[in-house]
C-alpha positions as CSV (number, residue, x, y, z in Angstrom):
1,X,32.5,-61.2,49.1
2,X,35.9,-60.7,49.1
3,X,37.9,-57.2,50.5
4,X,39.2,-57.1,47.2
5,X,36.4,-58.0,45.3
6,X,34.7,-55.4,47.2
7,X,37.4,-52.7,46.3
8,X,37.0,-53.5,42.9
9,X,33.6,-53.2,42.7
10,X,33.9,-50.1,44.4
11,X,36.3,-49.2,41.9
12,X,33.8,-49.6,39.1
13,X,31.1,-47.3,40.6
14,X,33.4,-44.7,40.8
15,X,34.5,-45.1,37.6
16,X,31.0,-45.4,36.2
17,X,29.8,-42.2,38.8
18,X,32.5,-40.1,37.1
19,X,31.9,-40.8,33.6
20,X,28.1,-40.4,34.1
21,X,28.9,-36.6,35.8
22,X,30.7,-35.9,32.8
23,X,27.8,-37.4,30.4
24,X,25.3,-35.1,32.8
25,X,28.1,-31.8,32.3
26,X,29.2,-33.1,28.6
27,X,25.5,-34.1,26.9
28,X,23.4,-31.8,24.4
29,X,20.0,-33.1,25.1
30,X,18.6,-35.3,27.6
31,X,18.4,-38.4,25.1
32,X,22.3,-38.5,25.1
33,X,22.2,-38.6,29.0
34,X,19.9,-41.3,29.0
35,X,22.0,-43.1,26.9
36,X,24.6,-42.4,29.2
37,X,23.1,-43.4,32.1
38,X,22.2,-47.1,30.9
39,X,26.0,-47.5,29.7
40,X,27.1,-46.5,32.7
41,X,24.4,-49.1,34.7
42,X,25.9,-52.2,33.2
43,X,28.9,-51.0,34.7
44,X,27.9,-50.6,37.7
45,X,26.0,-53.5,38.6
46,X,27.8,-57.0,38.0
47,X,25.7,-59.7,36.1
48,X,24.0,-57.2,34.2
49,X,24.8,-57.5,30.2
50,X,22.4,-54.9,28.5
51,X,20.2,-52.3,30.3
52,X,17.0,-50.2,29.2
53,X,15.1,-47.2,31.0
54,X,11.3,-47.1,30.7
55,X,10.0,-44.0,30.8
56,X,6.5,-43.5,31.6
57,X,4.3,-40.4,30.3
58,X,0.6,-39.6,31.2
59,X,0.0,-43.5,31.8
60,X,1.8,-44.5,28.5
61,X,5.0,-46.6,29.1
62,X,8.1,-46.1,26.5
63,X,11.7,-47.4,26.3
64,X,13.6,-43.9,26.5
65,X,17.0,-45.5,25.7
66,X,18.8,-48.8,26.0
67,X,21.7,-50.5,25.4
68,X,20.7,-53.4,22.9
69,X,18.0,-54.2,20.6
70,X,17.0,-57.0,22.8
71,X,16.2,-55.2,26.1
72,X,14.0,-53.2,24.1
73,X,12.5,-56.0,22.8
74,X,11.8,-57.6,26.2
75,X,10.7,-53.9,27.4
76,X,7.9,-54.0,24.5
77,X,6.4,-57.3,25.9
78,X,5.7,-55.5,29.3
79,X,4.1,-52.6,27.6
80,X,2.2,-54.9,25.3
81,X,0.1,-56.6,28.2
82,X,0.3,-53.5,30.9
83,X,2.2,-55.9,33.7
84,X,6.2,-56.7,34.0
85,X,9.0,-56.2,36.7
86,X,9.5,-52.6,35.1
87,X,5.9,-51.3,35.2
88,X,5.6,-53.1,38.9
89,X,8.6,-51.4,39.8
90,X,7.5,-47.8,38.3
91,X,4.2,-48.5,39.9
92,X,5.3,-49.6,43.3
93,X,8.3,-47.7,43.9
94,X,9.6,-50.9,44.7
95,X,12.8,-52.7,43.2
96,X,12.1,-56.2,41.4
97,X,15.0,-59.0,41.0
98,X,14.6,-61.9,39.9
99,X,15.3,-64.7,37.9
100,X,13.5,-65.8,34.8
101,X,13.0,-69.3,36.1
102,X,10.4,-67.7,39.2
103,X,8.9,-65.8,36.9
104,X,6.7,-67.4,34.5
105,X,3.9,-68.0,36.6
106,X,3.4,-63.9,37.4
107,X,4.5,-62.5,34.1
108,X,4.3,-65.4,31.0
109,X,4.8,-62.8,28.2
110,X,7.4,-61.3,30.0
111,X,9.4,-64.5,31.0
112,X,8.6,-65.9,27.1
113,X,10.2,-63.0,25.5
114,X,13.2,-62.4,28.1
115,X,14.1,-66.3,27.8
116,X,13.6,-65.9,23.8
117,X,16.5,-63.6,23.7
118,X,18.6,-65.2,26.2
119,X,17.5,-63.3,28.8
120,X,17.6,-65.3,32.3
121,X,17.9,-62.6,35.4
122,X,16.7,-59.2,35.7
123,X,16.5,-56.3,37.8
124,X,14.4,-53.0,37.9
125,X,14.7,-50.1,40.2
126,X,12.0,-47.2,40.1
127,X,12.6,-44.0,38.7
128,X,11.5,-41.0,39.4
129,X,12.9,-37.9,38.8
130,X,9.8,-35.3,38.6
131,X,6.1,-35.2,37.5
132,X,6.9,-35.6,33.9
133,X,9.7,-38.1,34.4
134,X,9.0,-41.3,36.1
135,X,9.7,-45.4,35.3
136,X,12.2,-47.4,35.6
137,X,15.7,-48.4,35.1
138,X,16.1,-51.9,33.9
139,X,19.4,-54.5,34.2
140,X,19.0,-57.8,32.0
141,X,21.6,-60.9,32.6
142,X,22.4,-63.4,30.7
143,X,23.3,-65.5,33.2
144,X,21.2,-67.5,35.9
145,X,22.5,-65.8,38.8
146,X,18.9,-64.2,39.7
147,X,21.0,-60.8,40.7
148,X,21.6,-60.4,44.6
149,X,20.9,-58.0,47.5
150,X,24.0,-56.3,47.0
151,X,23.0,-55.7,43.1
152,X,20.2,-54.0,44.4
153,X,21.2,-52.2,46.8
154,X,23.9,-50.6,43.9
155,X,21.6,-49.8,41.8
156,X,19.4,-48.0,44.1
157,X,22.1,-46.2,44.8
158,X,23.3,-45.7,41.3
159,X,19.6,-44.2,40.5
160,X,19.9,-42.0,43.5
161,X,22.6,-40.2,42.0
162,X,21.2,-40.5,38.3
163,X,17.3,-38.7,39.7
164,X,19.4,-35.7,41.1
165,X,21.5,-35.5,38.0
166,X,18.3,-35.6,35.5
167,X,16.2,-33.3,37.7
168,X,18.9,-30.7,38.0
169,X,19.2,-30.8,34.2
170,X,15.3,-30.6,33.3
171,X,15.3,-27.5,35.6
172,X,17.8,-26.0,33.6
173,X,16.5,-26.6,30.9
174,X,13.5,-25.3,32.3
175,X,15.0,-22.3,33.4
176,X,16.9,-21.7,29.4
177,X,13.4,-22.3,27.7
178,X,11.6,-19.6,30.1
179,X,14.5,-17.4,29.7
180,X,14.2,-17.9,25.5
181,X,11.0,-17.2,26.1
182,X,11.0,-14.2,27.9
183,X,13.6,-12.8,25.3
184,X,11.5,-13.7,22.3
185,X,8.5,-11.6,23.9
186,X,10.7,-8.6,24.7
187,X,11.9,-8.7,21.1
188,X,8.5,-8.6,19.7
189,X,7.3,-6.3,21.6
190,X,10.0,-3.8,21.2
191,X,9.4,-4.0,17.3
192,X,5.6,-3.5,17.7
193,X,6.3,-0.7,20.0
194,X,8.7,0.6,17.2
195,X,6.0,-0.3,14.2
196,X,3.4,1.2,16.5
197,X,5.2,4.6,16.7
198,X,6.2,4.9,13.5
199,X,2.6,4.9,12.9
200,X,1.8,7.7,15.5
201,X,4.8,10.3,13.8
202,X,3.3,9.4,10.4
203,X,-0.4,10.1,10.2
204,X,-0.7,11.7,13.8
205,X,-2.9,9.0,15.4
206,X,-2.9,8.2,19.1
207,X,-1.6,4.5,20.1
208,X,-4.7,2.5,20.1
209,X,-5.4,3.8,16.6
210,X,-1.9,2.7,15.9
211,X,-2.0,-0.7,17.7
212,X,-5.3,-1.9,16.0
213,X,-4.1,-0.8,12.1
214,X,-1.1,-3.2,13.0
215,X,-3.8,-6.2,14.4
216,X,-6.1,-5.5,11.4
217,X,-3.9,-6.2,9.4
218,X,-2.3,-9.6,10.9
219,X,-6.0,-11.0,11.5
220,X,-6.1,-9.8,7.4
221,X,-3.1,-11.6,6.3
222,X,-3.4,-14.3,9.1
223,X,0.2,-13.2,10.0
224,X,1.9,-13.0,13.6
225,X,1.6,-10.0,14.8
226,X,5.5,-9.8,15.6
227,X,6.1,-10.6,11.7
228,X,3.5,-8.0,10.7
229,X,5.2,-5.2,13.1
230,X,9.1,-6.5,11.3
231,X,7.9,-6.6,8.3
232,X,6.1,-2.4,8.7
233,X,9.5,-1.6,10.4
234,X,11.7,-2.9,7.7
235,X,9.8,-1.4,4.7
236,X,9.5,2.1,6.6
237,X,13.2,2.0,6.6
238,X,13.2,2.2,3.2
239,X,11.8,5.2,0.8
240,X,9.4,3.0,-0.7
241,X,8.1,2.6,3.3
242,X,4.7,2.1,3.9
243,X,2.6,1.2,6.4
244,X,-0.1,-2.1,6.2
245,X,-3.0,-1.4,4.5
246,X,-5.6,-2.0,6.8
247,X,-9.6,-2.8,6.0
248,X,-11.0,0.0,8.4
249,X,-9.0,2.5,6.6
């Protein structure tokens, strides 16, 4: 390979690097940087004309997102009869290229369906990102090139940079869903707290008295405690206020 063949490929990883940290900064939900990220691997690696990325959850293999109808297609065929160059590459941890013309002996079904939609060289490097988030990213040629060391080697590369960028964003999100969380409970229970001693000032009853009227009457009205607490609040506000009946009196 040529210096400048070589500086234009380079070229192209940047290029692809950079638009995939913006996708990773940029990106709602995770589905939108998957997306991103199998865009941005046909860029990166040449030969490849469509790519996919299997995910793989408690034992159950899925396409996450792809690039064409086709690569899903082939993707199905693996997942169809358990065994392919994804699930070998998920499995192993091992990257698989090869090209479609070695491959009919190990994987028929695969081979069959890849040639069907003019499939002819392919490439799949493991992914794994955390305990939820394994599989594979997958490159499918058109041409009968096979895909070389080199291709590998970039892609492994390019998956490097896409586990860090995935992991950093599920632990975020992480992070935001605890912290929600954490902000729901302190909401409801400041309401129930504020339900409860309404309840106290009103008929003079100590708080367990107060807390169990307020239970009594969610497990009544099969209602959320938190809704049953809002709802007390928000009618005690008013001068028709008053509190839930409750069936212990």
């Amino acid at each position: 390979m040529g210096d400048a063949r070589v500086t234009e490929l380079l070229d192209e990883v940047r290029a692809a690097m950079a638009a995939l940290t913006n996708a990773l900064e940029t990106a709602s939900d995770i589905s939108q940087v998957l997306d991103a990220v199998c865009a941005e691997a046909v860029r990166v690696v040449p030969g490849a004309d469509m790519a996919s990325i299997t995910e793989i959850d408690d034992g159950e293999a899925r396409t996450a997102a792809s690039t064409d109808d086709r690569a899903v297609e082939v993707d199905q065929a693996q997942y169809a009869v358990g065994d392919g160059p994804c699930l070998r590459a998920a499995a192993t941890g091992k990257t698989v290229r090869l090209s479609l013309d070695h491959a009919s002996e190990l994987w028929p079904e695969f081979t069959a369906c890849a040639k069907q939609v003019g499939v002819r060289s392919y490439l799949a490097a493991p992914l794994r990102v955390d305990e939820d988030l394994t599989g594979a990213i997958n490159l499918f040629g058109f041409g009968d090139h096979g895909f070389a060391e080199i291709d590998s080697k970039l892609l492994e590369l390019y998956v490097t940079v896409v586990a860090f960028g995935l992991r950093t964003i599920r632990r975020y999100q992480q992070v935001r869903e605890l912290a929600d969380n954490l902000e729901a409970a302190m909401r409801s229970r400041a309401v129930i707290e504020q339900a409860k001693g309404i309840l106290m000032a009103t008929h003079k009853i100590d708080d367990e008295t107060a807390i169990q009227r307020l239970i009594n009457h969610s497990q009544n009205t099969n209602t959320k405690l938190r809704l049953v607490a809002a709802d007390f609040v928000r009618k005690a506000s008013t001068p028709e206020g008053q509190e839930p009946r409750s069936t212990d009196g």
